[in-house]
C-alpha positions as CSV (number, residue, x, y, z in Angstrom):
1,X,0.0,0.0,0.0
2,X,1.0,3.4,-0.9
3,X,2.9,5.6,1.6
4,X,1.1,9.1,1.1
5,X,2.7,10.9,3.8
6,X,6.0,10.2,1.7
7,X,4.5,11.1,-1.3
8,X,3.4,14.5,0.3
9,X,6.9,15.4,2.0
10,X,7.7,17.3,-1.8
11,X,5.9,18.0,-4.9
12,X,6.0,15.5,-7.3
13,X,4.5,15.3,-11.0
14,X,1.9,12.8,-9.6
15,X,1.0,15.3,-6.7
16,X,0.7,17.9,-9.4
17,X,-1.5,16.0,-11.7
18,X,-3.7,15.3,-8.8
19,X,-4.0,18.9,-8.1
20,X,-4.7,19.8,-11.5
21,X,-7.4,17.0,-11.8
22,X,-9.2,18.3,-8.7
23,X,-9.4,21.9,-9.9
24,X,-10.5,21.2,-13.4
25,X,-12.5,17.9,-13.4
26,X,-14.3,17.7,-9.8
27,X,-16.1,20.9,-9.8
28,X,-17.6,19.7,-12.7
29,X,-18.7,16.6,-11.3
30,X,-22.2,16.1,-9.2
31,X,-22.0,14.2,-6.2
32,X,-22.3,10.1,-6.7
33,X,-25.6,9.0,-7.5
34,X,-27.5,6.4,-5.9
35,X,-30.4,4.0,-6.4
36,X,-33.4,4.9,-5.0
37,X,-34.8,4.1,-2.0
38,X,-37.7,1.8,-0.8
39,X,-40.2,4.2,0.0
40,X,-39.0,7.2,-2.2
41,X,-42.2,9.3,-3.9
42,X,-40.9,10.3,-7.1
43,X,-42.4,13.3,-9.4
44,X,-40.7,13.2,-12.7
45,X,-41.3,16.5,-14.1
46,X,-40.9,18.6,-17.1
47,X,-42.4,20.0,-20.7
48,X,-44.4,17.9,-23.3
49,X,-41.4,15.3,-24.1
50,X,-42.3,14.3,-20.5
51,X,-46.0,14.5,-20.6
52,X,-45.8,11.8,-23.7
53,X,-45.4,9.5,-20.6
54,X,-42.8,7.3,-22.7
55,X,-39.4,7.8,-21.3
56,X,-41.3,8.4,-17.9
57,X,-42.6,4.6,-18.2
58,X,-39.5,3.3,-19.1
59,X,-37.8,5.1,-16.4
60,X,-40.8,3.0,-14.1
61,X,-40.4,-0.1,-15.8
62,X,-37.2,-0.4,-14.9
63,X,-37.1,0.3,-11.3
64,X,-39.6,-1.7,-10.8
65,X,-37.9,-4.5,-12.2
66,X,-34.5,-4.1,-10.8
67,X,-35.5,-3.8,-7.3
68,X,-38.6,-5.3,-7.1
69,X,-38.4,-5.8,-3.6
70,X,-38.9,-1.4,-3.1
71,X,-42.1,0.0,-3.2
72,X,-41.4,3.3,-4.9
73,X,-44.2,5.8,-5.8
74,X,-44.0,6.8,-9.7
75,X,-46.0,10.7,-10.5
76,X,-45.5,12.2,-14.2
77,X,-46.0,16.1,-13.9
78,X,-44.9,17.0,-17.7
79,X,-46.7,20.0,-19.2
80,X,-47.0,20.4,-22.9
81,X,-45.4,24.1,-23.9
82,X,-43.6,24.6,-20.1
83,X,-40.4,26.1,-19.6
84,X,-38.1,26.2,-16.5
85,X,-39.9,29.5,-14.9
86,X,-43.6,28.0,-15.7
87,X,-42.1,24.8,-13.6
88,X,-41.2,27.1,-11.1
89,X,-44.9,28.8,-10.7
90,X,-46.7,25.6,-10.6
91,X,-44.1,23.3,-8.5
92,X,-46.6,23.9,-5.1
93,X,-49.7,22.8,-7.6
94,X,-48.2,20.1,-9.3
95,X,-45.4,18.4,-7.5
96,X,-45.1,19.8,-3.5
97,X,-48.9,18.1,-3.6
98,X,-47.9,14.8,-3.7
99,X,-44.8,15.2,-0.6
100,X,-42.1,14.2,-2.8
101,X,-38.5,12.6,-1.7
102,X,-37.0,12.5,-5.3
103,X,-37.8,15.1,-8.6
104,X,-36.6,14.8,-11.5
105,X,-36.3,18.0,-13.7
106,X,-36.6,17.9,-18.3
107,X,-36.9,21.6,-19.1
108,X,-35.2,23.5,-21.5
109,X,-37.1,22.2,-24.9
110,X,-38.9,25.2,-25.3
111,X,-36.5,27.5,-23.2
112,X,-34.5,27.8,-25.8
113,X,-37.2,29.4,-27.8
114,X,-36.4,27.5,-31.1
115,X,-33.8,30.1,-32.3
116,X,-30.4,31.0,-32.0
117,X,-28.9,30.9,-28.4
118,X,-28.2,34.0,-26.4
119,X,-27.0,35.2,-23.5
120,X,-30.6,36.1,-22.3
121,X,-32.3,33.0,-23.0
122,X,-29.5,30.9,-21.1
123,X,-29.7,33.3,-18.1
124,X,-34.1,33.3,-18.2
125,X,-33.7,29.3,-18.4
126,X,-30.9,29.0,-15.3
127,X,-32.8,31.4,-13.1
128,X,-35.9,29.4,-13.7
129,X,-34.0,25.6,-12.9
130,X,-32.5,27.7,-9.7
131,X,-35.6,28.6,-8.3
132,X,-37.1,25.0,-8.8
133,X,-33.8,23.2,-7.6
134,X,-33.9,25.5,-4.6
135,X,-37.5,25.2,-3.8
136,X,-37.4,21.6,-3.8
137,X,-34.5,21.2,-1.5
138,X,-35.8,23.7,0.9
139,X,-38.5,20.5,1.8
140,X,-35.4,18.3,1.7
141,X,-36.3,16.6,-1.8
142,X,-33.8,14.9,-3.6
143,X,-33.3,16.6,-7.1
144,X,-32.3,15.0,-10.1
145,X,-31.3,17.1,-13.1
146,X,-31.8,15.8,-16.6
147,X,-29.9,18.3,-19.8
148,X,-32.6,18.9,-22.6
149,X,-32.3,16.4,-25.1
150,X,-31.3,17.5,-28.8
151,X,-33.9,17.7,-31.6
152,X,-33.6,16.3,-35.3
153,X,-32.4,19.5,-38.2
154,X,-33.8,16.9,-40.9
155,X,-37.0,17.4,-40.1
156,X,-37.7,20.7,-39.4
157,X,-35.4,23.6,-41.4
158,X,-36.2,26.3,-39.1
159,X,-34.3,24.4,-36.4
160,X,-31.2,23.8,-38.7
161,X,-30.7,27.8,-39.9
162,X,-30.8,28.9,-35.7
163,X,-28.5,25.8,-35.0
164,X,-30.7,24.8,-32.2
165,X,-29.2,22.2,-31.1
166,X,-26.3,24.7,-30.0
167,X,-28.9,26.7,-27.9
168,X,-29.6,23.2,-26.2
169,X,-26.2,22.7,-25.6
170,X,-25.7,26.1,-24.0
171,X,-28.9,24.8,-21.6
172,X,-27.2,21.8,-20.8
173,X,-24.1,23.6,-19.5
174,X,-26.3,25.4,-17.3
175,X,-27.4,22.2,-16.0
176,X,-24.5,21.3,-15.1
177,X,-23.3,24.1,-13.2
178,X,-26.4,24.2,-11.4
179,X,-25.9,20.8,-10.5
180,X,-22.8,21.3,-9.1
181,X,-23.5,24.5,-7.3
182,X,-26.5,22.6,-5.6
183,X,-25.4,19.2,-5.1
184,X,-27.5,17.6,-7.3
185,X,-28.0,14.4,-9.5
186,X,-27.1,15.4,-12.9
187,X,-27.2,13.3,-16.4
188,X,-26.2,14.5,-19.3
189,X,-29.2,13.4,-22.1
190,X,-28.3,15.8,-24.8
191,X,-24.6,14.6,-25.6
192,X,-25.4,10.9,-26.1
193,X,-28.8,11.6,-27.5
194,X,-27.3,13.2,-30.5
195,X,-24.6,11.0,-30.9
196,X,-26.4,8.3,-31.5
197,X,-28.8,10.2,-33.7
198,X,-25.8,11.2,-35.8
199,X,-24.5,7.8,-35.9
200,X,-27.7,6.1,-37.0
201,X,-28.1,8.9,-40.3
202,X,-24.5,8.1,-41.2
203,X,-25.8,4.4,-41.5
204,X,-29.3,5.2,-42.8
205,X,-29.4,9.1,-43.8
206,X,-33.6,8.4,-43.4
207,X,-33.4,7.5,-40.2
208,X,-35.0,9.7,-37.1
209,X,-36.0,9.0,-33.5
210,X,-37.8,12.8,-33.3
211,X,-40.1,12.3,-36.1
212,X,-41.5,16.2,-35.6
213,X,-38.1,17.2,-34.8
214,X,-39.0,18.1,-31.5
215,X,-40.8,15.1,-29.6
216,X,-38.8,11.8,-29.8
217,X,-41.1,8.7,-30.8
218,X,-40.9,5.6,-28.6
219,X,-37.7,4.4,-29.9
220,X,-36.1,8.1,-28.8
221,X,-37.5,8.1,-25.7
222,X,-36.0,4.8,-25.0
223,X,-32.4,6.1,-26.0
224,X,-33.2,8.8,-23.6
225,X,-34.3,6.6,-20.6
226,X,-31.0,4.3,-21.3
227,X,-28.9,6.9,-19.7
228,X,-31.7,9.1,-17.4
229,X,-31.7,5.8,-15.4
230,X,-27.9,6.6,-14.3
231,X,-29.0,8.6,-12.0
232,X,-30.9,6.2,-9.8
233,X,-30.6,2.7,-10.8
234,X,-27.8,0.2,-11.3
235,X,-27.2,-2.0,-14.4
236,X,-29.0,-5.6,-14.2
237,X,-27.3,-7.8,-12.2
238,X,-25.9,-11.2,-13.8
239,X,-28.9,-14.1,-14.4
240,X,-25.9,-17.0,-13.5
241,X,-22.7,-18.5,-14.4
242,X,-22.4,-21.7,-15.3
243,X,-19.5,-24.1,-15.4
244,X,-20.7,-27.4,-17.5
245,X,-16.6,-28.9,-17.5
246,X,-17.2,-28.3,-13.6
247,X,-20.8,-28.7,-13.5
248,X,-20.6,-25.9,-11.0
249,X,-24.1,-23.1,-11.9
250,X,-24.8,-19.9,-9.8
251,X,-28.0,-18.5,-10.2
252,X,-29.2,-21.4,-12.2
253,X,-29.2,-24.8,-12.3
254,X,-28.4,-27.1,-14.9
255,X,-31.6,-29.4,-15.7
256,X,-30.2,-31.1,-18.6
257,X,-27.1,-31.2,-21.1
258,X,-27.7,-34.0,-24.3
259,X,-24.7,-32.8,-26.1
260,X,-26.5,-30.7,-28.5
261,X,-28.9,-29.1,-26.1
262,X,-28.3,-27.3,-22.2
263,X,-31.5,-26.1,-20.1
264,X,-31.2,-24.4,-17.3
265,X,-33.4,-23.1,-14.9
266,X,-34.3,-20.7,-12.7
267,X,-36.0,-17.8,-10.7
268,X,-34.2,-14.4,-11.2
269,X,-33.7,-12.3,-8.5
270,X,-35.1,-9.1,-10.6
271,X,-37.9,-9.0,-12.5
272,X,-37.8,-9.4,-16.6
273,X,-37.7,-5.9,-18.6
274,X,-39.7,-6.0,-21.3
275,X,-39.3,-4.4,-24.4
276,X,-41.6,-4.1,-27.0
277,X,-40.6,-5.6,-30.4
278,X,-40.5,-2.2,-32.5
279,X,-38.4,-0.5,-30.3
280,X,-35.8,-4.1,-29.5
281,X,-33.1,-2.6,-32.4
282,X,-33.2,0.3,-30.7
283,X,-32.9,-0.9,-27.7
284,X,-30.3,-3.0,-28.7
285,X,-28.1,0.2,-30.3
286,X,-27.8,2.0,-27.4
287,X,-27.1,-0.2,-24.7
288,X,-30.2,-0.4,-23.1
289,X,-30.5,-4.5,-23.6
290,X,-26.9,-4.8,-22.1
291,X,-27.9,-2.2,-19.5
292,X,-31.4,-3.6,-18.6
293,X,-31.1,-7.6,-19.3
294,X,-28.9,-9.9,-16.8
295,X,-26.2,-11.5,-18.4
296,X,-25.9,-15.1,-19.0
297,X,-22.3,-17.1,-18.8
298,X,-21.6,-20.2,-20.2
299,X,-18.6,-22.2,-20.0
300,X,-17.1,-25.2,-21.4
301,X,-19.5,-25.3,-24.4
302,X,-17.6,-27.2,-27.3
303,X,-17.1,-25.3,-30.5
304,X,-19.5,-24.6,-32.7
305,X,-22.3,-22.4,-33.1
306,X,-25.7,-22.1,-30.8
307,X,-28.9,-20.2,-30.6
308,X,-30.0,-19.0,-26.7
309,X,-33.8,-20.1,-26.4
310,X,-36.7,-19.0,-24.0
311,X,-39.9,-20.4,-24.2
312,X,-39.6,-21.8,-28.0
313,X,-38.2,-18.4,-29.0
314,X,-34.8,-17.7,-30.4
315,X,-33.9,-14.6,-28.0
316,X,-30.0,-14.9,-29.6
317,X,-29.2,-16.3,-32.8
318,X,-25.8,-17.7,-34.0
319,X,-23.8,-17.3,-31.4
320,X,-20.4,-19.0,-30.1
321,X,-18.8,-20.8,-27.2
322,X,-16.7,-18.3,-26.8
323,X,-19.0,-14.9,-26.1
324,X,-21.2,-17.4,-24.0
325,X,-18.2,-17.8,-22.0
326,X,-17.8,-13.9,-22.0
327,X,-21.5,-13.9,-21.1
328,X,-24.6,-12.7,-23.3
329,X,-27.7,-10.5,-22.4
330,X,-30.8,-12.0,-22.3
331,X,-34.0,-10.2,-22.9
332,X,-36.6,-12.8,-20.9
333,X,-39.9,-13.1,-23.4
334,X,-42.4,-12.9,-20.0
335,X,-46.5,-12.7,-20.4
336,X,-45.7,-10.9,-16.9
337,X,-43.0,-8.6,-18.0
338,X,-45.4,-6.9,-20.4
339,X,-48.5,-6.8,-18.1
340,X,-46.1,-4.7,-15.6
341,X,-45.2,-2.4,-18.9
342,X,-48.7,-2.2,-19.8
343,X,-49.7,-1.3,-15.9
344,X,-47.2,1.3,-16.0
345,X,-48.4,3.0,-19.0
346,X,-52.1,3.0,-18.1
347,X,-51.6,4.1,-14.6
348,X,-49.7,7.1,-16.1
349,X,-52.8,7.9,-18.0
350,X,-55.3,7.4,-15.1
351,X,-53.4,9.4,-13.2
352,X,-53.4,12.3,-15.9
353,X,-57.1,12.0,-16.1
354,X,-57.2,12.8,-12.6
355,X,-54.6,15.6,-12.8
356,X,-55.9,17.9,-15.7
357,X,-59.4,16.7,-16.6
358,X,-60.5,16.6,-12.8
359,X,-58.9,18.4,-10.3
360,X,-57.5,21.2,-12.5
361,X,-61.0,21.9,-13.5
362,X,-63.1,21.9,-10.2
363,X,-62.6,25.1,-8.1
364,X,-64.5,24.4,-5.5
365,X,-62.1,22.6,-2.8
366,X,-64.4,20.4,-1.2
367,X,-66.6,19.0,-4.0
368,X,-63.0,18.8,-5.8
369,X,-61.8,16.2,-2.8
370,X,-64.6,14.3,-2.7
371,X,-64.4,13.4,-6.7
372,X,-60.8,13.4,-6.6
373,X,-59.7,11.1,-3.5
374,X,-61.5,7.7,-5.0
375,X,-59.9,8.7,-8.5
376,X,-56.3,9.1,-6.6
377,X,-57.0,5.9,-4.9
378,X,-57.3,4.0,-8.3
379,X,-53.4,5.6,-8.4
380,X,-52.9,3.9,-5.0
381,X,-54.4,0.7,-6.0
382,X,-52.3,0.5,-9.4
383,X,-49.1,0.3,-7.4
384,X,-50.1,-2.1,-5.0
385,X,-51.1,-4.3,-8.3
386,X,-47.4,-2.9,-9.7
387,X,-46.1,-3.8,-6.7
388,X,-47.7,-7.4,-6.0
389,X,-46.7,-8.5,-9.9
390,X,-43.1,-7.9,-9.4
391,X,-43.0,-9.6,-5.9
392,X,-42.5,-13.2,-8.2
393,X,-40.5,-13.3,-10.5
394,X,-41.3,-15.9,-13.5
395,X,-39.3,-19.2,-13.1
396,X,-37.4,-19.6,-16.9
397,X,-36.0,-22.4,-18.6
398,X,-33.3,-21.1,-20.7
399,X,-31.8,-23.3,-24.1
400,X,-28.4,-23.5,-25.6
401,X,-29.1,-24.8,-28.9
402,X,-25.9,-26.3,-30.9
403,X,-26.7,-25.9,-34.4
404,X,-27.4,-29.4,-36.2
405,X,-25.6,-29.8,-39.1
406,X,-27.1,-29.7,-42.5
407,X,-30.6,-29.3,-43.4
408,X,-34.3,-29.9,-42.4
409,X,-34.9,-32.8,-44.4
410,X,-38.5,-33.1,-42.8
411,X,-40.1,-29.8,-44.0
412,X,-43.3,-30.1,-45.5
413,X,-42.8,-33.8,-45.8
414,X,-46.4,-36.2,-45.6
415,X,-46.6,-38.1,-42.2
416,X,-48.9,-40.6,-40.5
417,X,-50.5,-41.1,-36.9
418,X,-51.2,-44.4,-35.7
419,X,-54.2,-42.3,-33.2
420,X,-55.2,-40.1,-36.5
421,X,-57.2,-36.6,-35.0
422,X,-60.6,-36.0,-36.2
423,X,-61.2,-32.6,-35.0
424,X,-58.9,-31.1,-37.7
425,X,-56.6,-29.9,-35.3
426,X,-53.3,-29.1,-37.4
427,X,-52.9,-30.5,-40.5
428,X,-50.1,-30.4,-41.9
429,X,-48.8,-29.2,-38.3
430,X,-46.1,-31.5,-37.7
431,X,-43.2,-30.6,-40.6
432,X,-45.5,-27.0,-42.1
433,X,-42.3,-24.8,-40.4
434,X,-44.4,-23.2,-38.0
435,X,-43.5,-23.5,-34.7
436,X,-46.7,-21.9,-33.7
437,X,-48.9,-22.9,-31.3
438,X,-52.3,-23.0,-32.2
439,X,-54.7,-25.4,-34.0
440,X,-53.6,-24.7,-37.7
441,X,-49.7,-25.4,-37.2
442,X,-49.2,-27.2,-34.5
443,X,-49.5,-31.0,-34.7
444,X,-52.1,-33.7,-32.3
445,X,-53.0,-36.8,-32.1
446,X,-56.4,-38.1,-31.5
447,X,-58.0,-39.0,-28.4
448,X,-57.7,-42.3,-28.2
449,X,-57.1,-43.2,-24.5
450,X,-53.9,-46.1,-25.3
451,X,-50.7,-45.1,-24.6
452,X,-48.3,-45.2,-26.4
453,X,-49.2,-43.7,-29.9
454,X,-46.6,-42.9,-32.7
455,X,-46.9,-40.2,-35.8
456,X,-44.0,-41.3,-38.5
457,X,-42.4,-39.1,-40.7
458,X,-41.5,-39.9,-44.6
459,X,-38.8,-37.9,-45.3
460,X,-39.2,-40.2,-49.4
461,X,-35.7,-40.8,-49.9
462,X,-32.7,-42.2,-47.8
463,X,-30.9,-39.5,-45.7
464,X,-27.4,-39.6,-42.8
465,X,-29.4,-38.2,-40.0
466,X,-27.6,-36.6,-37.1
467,X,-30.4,-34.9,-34.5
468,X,-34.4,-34.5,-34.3
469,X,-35.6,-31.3,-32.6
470,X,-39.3,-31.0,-31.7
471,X,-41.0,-28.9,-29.5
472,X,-44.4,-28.8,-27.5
473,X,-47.1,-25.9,-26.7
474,X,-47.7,-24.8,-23.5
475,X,-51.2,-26.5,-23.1
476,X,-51.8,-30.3,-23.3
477,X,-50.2,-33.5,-21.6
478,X,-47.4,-34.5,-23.6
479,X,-44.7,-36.0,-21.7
480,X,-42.0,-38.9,-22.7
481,X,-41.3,-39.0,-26.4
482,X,-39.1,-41.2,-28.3
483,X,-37.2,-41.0,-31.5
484,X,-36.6,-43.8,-33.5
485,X,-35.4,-44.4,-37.0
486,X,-36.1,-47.2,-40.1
487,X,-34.7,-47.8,-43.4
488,X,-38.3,-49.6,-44.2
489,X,-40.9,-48.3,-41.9
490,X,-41.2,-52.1,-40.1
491,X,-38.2,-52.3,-37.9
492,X,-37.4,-49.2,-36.0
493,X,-34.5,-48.4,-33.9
494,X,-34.3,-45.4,-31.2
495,X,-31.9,-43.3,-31.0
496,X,-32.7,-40.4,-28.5
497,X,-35.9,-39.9,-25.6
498,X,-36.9,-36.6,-23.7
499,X,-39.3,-35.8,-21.2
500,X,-41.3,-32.4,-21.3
501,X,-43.0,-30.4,-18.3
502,X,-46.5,-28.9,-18.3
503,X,-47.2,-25.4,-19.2
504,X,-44.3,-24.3,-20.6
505,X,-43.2,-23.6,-24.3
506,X,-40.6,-25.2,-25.0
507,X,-37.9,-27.2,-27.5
508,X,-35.7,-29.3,-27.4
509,X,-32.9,-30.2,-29.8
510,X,-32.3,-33.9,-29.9
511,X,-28.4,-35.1,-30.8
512,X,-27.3,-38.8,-31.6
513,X,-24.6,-40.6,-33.7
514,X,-25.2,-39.8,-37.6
515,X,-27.5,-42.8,-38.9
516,X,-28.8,-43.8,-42.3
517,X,-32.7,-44.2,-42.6
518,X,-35.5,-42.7,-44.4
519,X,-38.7,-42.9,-41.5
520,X,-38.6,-40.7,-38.3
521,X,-40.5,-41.9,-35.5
522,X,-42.1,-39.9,-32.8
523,X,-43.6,-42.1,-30.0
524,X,-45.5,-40.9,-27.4
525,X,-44.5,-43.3,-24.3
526,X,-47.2,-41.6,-21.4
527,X,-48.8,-38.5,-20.6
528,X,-49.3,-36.0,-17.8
529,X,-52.0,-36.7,-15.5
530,X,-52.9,-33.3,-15.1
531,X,-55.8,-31.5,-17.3
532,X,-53.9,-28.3,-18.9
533,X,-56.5,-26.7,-21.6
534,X,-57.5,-30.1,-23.6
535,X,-58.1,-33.5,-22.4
536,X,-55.1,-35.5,-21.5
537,X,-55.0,-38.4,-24.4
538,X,-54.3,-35.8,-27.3
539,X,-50.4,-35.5,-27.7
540,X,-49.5,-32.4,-29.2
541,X,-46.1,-30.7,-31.4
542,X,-45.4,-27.9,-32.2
543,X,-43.1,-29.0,-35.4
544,X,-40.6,-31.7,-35.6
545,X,-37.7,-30.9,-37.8
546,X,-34.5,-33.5,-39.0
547,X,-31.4,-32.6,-39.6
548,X,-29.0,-34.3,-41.9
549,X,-28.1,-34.9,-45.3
550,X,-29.0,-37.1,-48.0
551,X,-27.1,-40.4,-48.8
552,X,-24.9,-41.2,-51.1
């Protein structure tokens, strides 16, 4: 260890560097920012970009997930046309109200007054964020300051000719020193924001995330809330490690390993983000799947290349051994993650109902109570539901899928059911290429009540088969099923047998020494007991696809 009263006996170049760093980075610098707190009532205020209630629901989202063991109160106060000094006149209205211990501030849009910067509008904007910043902490309230983010010169021309973007700069700078001065949380939105705005036209010159110039779209927003969230939340934690050489798993466990095919299991910690399927390559850009899904980290996989699967989806395609040894993030497909989105977003609007349509509109105090408490407690009751959702977190069986060698030699190949199903449930189902789960695409038997049944595949010609992989919906009793291969359709030989679980999605990639044969067997062995949306004697697939390549 370092002797530093040595080091200070005489100046030295280090010394002096350390001096210089302190008088020309830290005053720069807000103090460290910290999660928030179980308990904490947060306002997130600011101008129309936050009354959108986009970034502000991301923001939620989030929280929510990564600590879902905080109840934290979630208020959006954004007013469309505000400035800093409007904020200012209606903080006791529209934030004080609700005894906030955290704010967040997004002015400066219109501050700027969509021309060229000057002095004036720079000193108008910093008085107005002073007299909010030192409102607020006069009633000991946590304030987070947020720079104006940047707006789009494609779209509108007018914005262009003032250079706007350099009047939102000047804003942010303002920001900054106020956040200093005060000993605030400060993020800087504007600098990344146009970055990767910039770097997205220089791929695509088309391309915009602020489709009026001015108010991001959903995808914006998102790049927005990717590095608001600094300010109070850290990165997802890791899902687990796992060690299959050692067989050693933290975090998960390791349910199976075939050779071609790992599952794993478990219940995260955190709750899964959801993000919605538009905005995913977005997402994906700017770091918010690295910064919002937990990492995964698989060792000892053999060579080759593998697809990560949750619930029958492919959630990474074509990757390697070696970066799921480095660990890979993995955005959780969850039913639940989406209802706690969905929650989010239309709390925000029952909550603006009550806000501007309601109690901004009755004057007189006590009639205005009396409507408005029962409307507020919907509010309440929306977190409590918030709050109960993310108190379990979905178990999750995650795949690593080795890619089988060649082809699908089964596609659209003709087939035959020894229990044939007569309610036309999926025909076709079994090698259509559709791994979806409904009655058109997905394959069943009949009803018959023996055990076992078989469906046989004709693939028409001799083939060097080297793995099966089939899959199952999340309803029905399907439960043993064996794969076995002929030359002639009468003798059969297996060659690989897996077990499924009720209720969840799933397949399963089936590996065995390369084998010549022309038929592909599926036998049903047994069922589930259990009653899970149809009665227990259909067996259902979802698809049943064979790798290989034709022989010689």
């Amino acid at each position: 260890m370092p002797r530093f009263d040595l080091i200070l006996k005489k100046p030295s170049l280090l010394m002096l560097a350390l001096i210089l760093f302190c008088m020309t980075v830290l005053p720069n610098l807000a103090h460290a920012q910290t999660p928030l707190k179980d308990g904490d009532r947060v306002v997130i205020y600011g101008d129309s970009i936050t009354q959108q209630r986009l970034y502000s629901r991301y923001l939620q989202q989030y929280v929510n997930c990564r600590y879902p063991d905080k109840k934290i109160v979630f208020i959006n106060a954004g007013w469309s046309g505000d400035r800093a000094p409007g904020g200012l006149s209606r903080l006791k209205r529209d934030v004080l109200i609700h005894k906030p211990t955290v704010v967040t501030l997004f002015f400066g849009m219109n501050d700027g007054g969509y021309r060229e910067v000057n002095d004036g509008i720079v000193a108008t904007y910093r008085k107005g964020m002073e007299g909010i910043i030192k409102a607020l902490q006069a009633e000991n309230v946590r304030v987070v300051v947020y720079t104006p983010g940047c707006v789009d010169y494609d779209r509108r021309a007018n914005l262009k000719a003032a250079d706007y973007n350099k009047n939102l700069e000047a804003l942010g700078n303002a920001c900054k020193e106020l956040a200093t001065q005060y000993n605030c949380d400060f993020v800087d939105v504007f600098h990344p924001m146009l970055e990767f705005m910039t770097k997205q036209k220089e791929q695509n010159p088309k391309f915009t995330m602020i489709p009026d110039s001015v108010h991001p779209s959903a995808e914006g927003h998102m790049v927005m809330a990717r590095h608001m969230l600094t300010a109070f939340a850290e990165p997802m934690p890791p899902m687990g490690v796992v060690d299959l050489k050692s067989g050693s798993a933290e975090g998960l466990s390791i349910a199976s390993n075939n050779g071609a095919q790992v599952d794993l299991k478990g219940t995260p910690e955190q709750f899964p983000f959801w993000i919605q399927e538009s905005v995913l390559p977005i997402a994906q850009a700017c770091g918010m799947v690295d910064f919002a899904t937990p990492k995964l980290t698989v060792k000892g996989l053999e060579e080759g290349v593998y697809d990560v699967m949750v619930a029958g989806n492919v959630i990474i395609g074509g990757t390697n051994a070696k970066a799921l040894a480095e660990g890979v993030s993995v955005a959780l497909p969850t039913e639940t993650g989406q209802i706690l989105h969905d929650l989010i977003a239309n709390k925000e609007n029952s909550y603006y109902n009550t806000w501007r349509n309601v109690r901004l509109k009755i004057d007189d105090a006590d009639y205005r109570e009396q409507i408005v408490k029962p409307l507020m407690d919907v509010d309440e009751a929306y977190h409590n539901a918030i709050w109960a959702l993310i108190s379990k977190s979905p178990e999750v069986t995650i795949s690593i899928v080795s890619k089988p060698e060649g082809s699908n030699l089964a596609l659209n190949c003709k087939y035959e059911s020894s229990d044939a199903n007569k309610y036309n449930w999926g025909t076709g189902g079994l090698t259509d290429g559709s791994w979806a789960a409904n009655s058109k695409t997905c394959f069943a038997t009949g009803d018959a009540p023996k055990f076992p049944k078989h469906v046989t595949i004709d693939l028409s010609k001799m083939a060097i088969i080297n793995s099966v992989k089939i899959g199952v919906p999340p309803f029905g009793s399907t439960k043993t099923v064996v794969i076995s291969v002929s030359q002639d359709n009468a003798e059969f030989t297996d060659v690989a047998k897996t077990e499924f679980e009720q209720k969840n999605e799933m397949q399963k990639t089936l590996a065995f020494e390369p084998v010549k044969a022309q038929y592909v067997r599926l036998t049903y062995v047994d069922k589930h007991e259990d009653k899970v949306g149809y009665p227990q004697n259909f067996a259902f697939t979802t698809e049943c696809e064979v790798f290989g390549k034709a022989a010689d």
